[in-house]
Residue, then its C-alpha position, 0 to 999 in steps of 0.5 A: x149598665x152594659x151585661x154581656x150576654x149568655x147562652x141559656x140552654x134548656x132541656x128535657x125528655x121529649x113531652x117534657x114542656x121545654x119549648x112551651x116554657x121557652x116561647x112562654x119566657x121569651x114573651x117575658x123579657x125582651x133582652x131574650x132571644x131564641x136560637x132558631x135550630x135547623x131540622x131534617x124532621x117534618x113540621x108538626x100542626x102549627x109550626x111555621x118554618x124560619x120561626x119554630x126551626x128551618x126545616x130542611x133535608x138531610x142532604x142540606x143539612x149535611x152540606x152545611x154539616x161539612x161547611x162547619x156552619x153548626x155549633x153543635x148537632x144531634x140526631x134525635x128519634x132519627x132526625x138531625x138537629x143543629x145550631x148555626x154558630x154564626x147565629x148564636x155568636x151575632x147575638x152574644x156580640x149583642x149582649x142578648x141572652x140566647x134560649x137554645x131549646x136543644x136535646x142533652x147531647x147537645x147542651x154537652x157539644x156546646x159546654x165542651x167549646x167554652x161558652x158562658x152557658x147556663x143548663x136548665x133542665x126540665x122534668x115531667x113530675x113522673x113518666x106518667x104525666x110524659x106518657x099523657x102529654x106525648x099521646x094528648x100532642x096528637x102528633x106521634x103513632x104509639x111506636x114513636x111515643x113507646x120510643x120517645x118514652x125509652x129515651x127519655x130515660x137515657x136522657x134523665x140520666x144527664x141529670x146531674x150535669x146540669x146547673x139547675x132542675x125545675x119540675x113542669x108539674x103546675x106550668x106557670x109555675x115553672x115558667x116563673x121559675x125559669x124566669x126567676x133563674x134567669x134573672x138571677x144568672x143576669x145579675x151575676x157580677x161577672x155578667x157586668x161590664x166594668x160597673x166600678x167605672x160606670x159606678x164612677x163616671x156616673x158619680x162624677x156626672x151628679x156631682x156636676x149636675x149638684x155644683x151647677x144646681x147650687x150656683 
């Protein structure tokens, strides 16, 4: 039975898990697929340009800007960050269900255009915890960390705008309960298309495979 897709946008402070538990829940189910966001930052350890994000400049990044090519953007710890809307648009007309691993100001843009969105947000069990997975990636000098921890909190207060809250304390626990989320939001009846019309069709089907089975 055909579903129509939908965006899933998942979000939390920098450090919160939300990228680990996206790829995590991609491998999952192959009806997701991830909504590869554009970048002026650098590329950190193992990413891998046109996987993790299209890396690019800022006067790049401008161009495509001013050419309406993104959905919604942000600048985030000093970079951009933007999402193509062609993109996300050529996998709703798939039916695929599309994880956006974007920042709060930009779960916001995309609500404010009328998309089928469901917002999951991430949340570290304490600042502690953040504090010790932001020093432990390795990847950013103290002053960033102190930064990022600072946002943090303007992040958090987003909180209560979204749909559903899961705390990244044990994390295959939250992977399984975003996975749990997802299903759930995939068997809403609205998500279906026409289903009393492929209840019927399909009834009429095994009726004639009966009526042939008995001559």
């Amino acid at each position: 039975m055909r579903k129509k897709g939908f965006l899933v946008t998942i979000a939390s402070p920098s450090g919160g898990g939300k990228s680990t538990i996206c790829k995590e829940i991609l491998s999952i189910n192959p009806l997701f697929c991830y909504s590869i966001s554009w970048t002026t930052r650098n590329i950190r350890g193992n990413e891998i340009d046109g996987k993790d994000y299209f890396f690019t400049d800022i006067e790049t990044f401008n161009k495509k800007l001013k050419a309406g090519f993104f959905i919604e953007y942000a600048e985030v710890h000093g970079n951009y960050y933007g999402t193509s809307k062609d993109y996300l648009e050529n996998c709703l007309n798939e039916e695929k269900i599309v994880l956006l691993d974007i920042d709060v100001q930009g779960v916001e843009s995309i609500k404010k255009q009328g998309f089928d969105v469901v917002s999951i947000f991430i949340l570290p069990p304490n600042e502690n915890v953040l504090k010790k997975r932001l020093l432990d990636r390795g990847t950013d000098s103290i002053e960033v960390i102190n930064k990022r921890l600072e946002n943090s909190k303007k992040e958090i207060n987003y909180l209560q705008s979204y749909d559903y809250l899961v705390i990244n304390e044990d994390f295959l626990k939250a992977v399984e309960t975003v996975n749990d989320i997802l299903v759930a939001e995939m068997n809403r009846l609205n998500r279906y298309v026409d289903p009393l019309n492929y209840y019927y069709i399909n009834s009429n089907n095994s009726q004639s495979e009966i009526d042939t089975t008995n001559l």
